[in-house]
Rosetta silent file (secondary structure, phi, psi, omega in degrees, C-alpha in Angstrom):
SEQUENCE: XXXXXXXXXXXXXXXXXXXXXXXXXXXXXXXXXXXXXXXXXXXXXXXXXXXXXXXXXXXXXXXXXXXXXXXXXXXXXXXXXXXXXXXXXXXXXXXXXXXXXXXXXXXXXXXXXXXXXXXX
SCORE:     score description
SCORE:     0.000 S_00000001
   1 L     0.000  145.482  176.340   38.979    0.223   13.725 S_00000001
   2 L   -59.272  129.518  148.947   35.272   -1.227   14.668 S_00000001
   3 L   -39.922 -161.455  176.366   35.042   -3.548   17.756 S_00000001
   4 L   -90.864  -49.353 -167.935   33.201   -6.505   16.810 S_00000001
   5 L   -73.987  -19.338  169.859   30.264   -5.195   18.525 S_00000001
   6 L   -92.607    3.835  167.948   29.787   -2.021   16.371 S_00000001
   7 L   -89.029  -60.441 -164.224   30.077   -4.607   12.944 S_00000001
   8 L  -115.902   38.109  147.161   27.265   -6.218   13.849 S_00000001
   9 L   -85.631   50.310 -139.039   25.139   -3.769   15.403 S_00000001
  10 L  -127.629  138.908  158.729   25.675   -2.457   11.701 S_00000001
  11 L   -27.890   81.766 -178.436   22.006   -2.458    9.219 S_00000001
  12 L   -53.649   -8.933  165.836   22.139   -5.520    6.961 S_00000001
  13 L  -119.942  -36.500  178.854   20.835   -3.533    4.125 S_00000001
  14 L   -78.197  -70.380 -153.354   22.023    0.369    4.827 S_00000001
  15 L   113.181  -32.048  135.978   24.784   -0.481    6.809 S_00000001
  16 L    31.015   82.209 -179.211   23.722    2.176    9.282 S_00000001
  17 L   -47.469  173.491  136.940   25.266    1.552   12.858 S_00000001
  18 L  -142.743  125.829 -172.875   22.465    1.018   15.431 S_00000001
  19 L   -81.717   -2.487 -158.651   22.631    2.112   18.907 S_00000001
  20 L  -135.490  148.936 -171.112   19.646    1.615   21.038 S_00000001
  21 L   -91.118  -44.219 -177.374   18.390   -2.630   21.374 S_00000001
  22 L   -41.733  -29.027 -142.861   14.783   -0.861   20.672 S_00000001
  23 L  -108.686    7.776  174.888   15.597    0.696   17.565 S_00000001
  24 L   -86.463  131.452 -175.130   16.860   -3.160   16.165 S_00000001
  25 L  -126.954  125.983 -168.389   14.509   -4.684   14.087 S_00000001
  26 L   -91.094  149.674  173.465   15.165   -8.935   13.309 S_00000001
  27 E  -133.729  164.580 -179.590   14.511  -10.641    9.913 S_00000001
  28 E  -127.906  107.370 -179.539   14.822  -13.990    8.679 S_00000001
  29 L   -91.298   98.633 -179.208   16.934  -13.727    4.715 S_00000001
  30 L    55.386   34.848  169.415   17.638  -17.023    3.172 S_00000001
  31 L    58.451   47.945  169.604   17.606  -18.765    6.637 S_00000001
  32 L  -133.724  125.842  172.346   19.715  -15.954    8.229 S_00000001
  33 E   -87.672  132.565 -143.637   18.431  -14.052   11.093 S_00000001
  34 E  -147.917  136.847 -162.722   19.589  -10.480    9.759 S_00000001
  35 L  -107.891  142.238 -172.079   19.607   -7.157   11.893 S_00000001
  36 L  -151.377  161.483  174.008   17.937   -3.847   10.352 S_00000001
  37 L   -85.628  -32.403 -169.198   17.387    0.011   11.650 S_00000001
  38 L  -166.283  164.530 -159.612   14.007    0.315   10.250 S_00000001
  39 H   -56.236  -32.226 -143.577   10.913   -1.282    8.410 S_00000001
  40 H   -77.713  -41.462 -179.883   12.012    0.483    5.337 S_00000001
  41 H   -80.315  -18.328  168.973   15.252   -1.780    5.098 S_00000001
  42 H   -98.802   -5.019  142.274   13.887   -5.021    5.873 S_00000001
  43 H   -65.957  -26.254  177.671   11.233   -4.572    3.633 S_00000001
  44 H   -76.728  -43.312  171.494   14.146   -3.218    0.885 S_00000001
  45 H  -100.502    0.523  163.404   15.934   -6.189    1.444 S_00000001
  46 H   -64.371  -51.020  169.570   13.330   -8.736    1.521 S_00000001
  47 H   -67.726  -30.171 -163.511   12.373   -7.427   -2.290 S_00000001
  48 H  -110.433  -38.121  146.255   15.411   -7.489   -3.484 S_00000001
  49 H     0.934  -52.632 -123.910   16.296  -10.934   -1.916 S_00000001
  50 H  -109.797  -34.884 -174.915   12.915  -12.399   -3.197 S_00000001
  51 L  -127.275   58.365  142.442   13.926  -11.053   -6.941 S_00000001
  52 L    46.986   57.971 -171.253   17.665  -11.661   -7.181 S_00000001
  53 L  -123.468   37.919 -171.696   18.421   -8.429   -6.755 S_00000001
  54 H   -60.797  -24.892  173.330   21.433   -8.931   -4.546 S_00000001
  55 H   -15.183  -73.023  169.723   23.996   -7.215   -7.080 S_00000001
  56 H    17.765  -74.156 -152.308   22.740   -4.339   -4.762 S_00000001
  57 H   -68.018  -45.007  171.712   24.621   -5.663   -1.378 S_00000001
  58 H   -89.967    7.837  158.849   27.865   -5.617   -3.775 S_00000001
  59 L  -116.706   -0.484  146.460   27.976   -2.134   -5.119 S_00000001
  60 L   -98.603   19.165  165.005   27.553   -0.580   -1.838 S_00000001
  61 L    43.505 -143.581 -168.399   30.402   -2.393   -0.253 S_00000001
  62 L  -111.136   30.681  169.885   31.098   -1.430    3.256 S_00000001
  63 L  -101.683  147.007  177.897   29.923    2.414    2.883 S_00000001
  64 L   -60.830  103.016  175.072   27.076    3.771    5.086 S_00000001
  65 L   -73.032  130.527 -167.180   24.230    4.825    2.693 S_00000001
  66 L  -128.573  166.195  176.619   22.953    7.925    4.285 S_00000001
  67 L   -96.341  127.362 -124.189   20.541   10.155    2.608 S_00000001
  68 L   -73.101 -172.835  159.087   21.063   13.584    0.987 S_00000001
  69 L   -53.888 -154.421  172.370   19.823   16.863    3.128 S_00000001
  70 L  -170.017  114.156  173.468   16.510   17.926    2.656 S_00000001
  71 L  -107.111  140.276 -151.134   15.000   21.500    2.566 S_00000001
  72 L  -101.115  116.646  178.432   11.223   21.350    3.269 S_00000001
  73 L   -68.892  156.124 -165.483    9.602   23.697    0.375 S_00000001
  74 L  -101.403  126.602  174.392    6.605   26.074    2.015 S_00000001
  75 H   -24.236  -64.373 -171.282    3.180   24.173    0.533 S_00000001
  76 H   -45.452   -3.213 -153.635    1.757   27.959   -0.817 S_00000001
  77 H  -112.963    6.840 -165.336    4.319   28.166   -3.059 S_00000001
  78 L  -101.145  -14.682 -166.821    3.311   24.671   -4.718 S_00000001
  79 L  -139.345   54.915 -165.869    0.282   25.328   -6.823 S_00000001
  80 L  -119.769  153.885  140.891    1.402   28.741   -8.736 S_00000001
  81 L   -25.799  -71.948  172.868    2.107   28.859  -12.629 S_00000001
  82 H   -62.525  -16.433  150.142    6.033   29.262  -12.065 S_00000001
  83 H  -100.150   18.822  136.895    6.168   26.432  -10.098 S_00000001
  84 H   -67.972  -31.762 -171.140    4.517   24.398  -12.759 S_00000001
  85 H   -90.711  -41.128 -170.502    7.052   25.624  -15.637 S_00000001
  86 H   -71.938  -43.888 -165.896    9.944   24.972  -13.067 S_00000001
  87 H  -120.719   20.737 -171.540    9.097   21.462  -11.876 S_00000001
  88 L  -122.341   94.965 -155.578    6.641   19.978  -14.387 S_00000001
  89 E  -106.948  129.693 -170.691    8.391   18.641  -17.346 S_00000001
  90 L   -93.259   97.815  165.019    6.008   17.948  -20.760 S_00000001
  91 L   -28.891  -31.053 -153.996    7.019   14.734  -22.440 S_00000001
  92 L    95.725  109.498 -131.424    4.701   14.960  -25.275 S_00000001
  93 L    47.443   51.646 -158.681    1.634   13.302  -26.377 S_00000001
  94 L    23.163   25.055  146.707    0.099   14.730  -23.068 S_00000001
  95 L   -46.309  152.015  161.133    2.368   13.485  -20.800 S_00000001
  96 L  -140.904  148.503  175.424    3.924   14.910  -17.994 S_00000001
  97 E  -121.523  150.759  155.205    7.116   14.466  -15.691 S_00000001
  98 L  -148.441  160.947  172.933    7.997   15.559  -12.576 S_00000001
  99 L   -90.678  121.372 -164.133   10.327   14.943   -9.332 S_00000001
 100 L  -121.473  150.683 -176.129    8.551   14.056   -6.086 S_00000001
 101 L  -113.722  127.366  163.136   10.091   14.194   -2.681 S_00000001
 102 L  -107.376  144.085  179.889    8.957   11.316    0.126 S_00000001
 103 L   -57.787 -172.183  153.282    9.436   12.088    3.578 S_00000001
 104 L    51.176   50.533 -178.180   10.594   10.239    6.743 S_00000001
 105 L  -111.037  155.667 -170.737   12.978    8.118    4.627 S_00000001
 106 L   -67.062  -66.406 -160.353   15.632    6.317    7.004 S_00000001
 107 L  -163.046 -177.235 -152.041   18.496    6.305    4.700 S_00000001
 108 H   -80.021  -22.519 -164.236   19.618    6.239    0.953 S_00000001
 109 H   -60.995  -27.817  174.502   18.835    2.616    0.717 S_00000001
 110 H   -80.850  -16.184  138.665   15.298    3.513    0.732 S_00000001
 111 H   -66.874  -30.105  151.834   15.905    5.951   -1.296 S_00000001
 112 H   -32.810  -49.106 -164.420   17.496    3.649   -3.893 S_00000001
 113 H   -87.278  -43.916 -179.796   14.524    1.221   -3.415 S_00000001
 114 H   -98.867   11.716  173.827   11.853    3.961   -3.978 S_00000001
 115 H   -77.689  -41.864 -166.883   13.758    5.845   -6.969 S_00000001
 116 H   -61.158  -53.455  175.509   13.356    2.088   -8.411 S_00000001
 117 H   -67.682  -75.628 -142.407    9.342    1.491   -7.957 S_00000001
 118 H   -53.845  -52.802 -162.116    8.251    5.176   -8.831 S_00000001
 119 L   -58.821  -14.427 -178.217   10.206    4.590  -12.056 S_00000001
 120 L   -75.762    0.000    0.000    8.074    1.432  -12.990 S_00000001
């Protein structure tokens, strides 16, 4: 079972333990000072705060969101014909779709939070 002290060293939007008093970042939510790991989650929960998007905070319960692996594809291999048919999908009326990777992300919430804006 958690101490006390590892609950609220805990991400207020990932959930994320955090271990180092450097790596804590403070916010003020609805006149709550609120504890975060990184920019990416107090900006994620600031947005979804600000536009009622709190649902959020109650379908990840009390699991860590952590983010999948990652294998870093080699650049040369990015602007070829076959990787155009493989990752470039044609919609129609001269559309096109494809799946983009962004780096450096903290943890799934920000992945959650940036699957939602690329999709607008």
């Amino acid at each position: 079972m958690e101490s006390i002290t590892e609950i609220e060293n805990r991400c207020y939007h990932c959930n994320t333990q955090i271990r180092s008093e450097k790596e804590k970042i403070y916010a003020e939510l609805k006149g709550k000072t609120e504890l975060f790991c990184c920019f990416g989650c107090k900006s994620l929960a600031t947005l979804l705060m600000e536009n009622g998007l709190t649902r959020f905070y109650d379908l990840r319960g009390s699991g860590i969101l952590e983010p999948a692996s990652y294998v870093r594809p080699n650049p040369e291999n990015l602007e070829t014909d076959s990787t155009y048919q493989e990752y470039v999908i044609q919609k129609g009326n001269g559309i096109c779709e494809t799946l983009i990777t962004i780096g450096k992300i903290h943890c799934s919430a920000c992945v959650w939070l940036n699957e939602r804006v690329v999709s607008e």
